[in-house]
N, C-alpha and C positions, 0 to 999 in steps of 0.2 A: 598366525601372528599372536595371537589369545593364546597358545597355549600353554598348558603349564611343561615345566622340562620334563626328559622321559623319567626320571628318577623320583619329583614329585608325582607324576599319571599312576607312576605303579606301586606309591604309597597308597594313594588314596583305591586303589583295585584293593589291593592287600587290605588295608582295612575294612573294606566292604566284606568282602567272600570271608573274613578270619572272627568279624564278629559273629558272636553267642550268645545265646539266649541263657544264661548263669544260671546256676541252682546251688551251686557248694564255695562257699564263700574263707577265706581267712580273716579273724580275728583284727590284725594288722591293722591301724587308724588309716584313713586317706587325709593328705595333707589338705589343709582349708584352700590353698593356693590351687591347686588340682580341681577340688571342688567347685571352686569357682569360674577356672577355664568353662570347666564341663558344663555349668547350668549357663554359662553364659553363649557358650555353641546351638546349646536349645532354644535361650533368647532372642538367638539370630534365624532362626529355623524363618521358613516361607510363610506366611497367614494369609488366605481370603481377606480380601479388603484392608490388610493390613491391618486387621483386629488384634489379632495378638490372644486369644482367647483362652493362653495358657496360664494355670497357677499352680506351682511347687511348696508343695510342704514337707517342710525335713520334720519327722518324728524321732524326738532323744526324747523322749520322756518311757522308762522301761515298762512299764505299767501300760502305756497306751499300742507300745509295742508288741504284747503279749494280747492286747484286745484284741489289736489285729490280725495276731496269729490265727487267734480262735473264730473270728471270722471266717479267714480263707479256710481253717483245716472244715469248717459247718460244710461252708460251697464243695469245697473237696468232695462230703460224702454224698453230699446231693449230686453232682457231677458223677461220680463215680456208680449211682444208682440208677442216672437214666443216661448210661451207657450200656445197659445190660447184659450182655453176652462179654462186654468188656469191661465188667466193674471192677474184678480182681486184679485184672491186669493191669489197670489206672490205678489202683491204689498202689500198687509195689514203685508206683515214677515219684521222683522226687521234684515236686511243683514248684517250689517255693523255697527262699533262703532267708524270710525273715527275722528269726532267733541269731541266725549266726552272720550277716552280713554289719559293716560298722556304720552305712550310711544308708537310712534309708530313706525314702521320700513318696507320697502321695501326688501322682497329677491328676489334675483337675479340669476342668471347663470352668470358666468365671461365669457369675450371675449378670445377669441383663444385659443376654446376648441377643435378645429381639430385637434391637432398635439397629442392629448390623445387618444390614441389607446387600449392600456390595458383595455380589458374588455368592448370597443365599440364599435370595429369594426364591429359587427352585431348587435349591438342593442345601437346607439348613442345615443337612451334615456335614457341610463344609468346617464347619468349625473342629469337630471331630479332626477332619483331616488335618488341619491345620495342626493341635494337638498332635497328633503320630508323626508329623513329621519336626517335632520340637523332639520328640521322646526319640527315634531315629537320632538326629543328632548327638543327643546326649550320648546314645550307643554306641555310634560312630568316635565321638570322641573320647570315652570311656575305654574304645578300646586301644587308638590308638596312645592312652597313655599307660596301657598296662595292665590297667583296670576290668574285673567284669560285672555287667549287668544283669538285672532280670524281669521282665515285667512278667506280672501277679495281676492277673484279671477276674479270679475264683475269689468271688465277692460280693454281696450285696449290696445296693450301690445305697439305698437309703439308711442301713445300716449305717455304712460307713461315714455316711454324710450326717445322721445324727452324733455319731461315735467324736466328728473334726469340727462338732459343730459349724459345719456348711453352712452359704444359704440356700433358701429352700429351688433355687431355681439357677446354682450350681449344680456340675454333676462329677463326680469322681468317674474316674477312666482307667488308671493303673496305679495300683504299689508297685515301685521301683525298687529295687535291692542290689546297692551298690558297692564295689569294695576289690580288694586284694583275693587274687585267685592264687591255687598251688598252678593250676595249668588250667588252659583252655581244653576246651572239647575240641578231636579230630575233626568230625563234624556235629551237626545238632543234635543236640541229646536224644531228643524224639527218634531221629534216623539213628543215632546210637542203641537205643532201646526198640527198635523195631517197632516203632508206634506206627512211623509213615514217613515216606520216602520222597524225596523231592520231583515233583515233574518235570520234563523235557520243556523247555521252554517252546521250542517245536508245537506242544502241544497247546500251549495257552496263547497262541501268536495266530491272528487271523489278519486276513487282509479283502477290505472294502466292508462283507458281511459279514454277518457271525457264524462262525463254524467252518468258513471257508480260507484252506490253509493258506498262509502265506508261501509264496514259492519262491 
């Protein structure tokens, strides 16, 4: 009775399995009207306790743009150093679209998120979660308007949070790199570049214990 029609069910399939994790971006502006669908789908995302623990920052200032580059590209080589055996090969991936994408944005975790209890008392990463699944939406929605995304996690988080002047008991989570693609990836870039390859759902699927297959 709930359902949605088959035409809607396989919009939202399509969008699921068609979003990408973006790296090569177009020039191209995204309209403000666009942008604000999209951050408002993340505003609607699911939160623990109804906290809402998410906070967006659009960076247009070029200058602060370029900090941030230089951030991710530090993380980059540190990442790409204690990979070892795989350092070379990490460096040839293209991580990141911050120079060339036309919107981009910082999410965050809001300050004086201790006094939220509902739902964190044993598991304060909750908030986290909450968070990924605002940034999920966005993606989701991003793509189905055309758009590609990209979260940018190669970064120091105090850095960064000196860099936005944060407060001290916020925490940054992702650069977001949003914008006009030429095309989508077949599939993800990673399994494109033979980084790694998606599991069989088969295999991460247990039933009652852990390790014990579902049949």
């Amino acid at each position: 009775m709930h359902r949605y029609s088959d035409l809607e069910v396989n919009a939202i399939y399509r969008v699921i399995y068609e979003r990408r994790d973006m790296r090569h971006f177009l020039n191209d502006p995204v309209e403000s009207e666009t942008l604000q669908r999209i951050l408002l789908a993340a505003h609607h995302a699911p939160s623990v306790g109804f906290m809402q623990p998410w906070r967006f920052m659009r960076i247009t200032c070029p200058e602060l743009r370029q900090h941030l580059h230089a951030l991710v590209e530090q993380e980059r080589v540190c990442t790409a150093r204690a990979l070892k055996e795989r350092e070379a090969e990490f460096m040839k991936l293209k991580v990141e679209g911050i120079l060339e994408c036309p919107v981009l944005l910082v999410a965050a975790l809001c300050e004086q998120r201790e006094p939220h209890i509902f739902g964190r008392r044993t598991l304060p990463e909750m908030d986290f979660a909450s968070l990924a699944c605002a940034i999920q939406n966005m993606w989701l929605a991003a793509r189905a308007e055309g758009l590609g995304m990209g979260w940018v996690s190669l970064f120091e988080p105090d850095a960064l949070k000196s860099l936005l002047a944060m407060p001290e008991d916020s925490q940054p989570v992702a650069i977001l790199c949003l914008g006009h693609v030429e095309q989508f990836y077949e599939k993800p870039m990673l399994e494109l570049e033979q980084w790694a390859e998606r599991k069989a759902l088969q295999d991460l699927l247990f039933e009652n214990t852990w390790n014990t297959p579902c049949l």
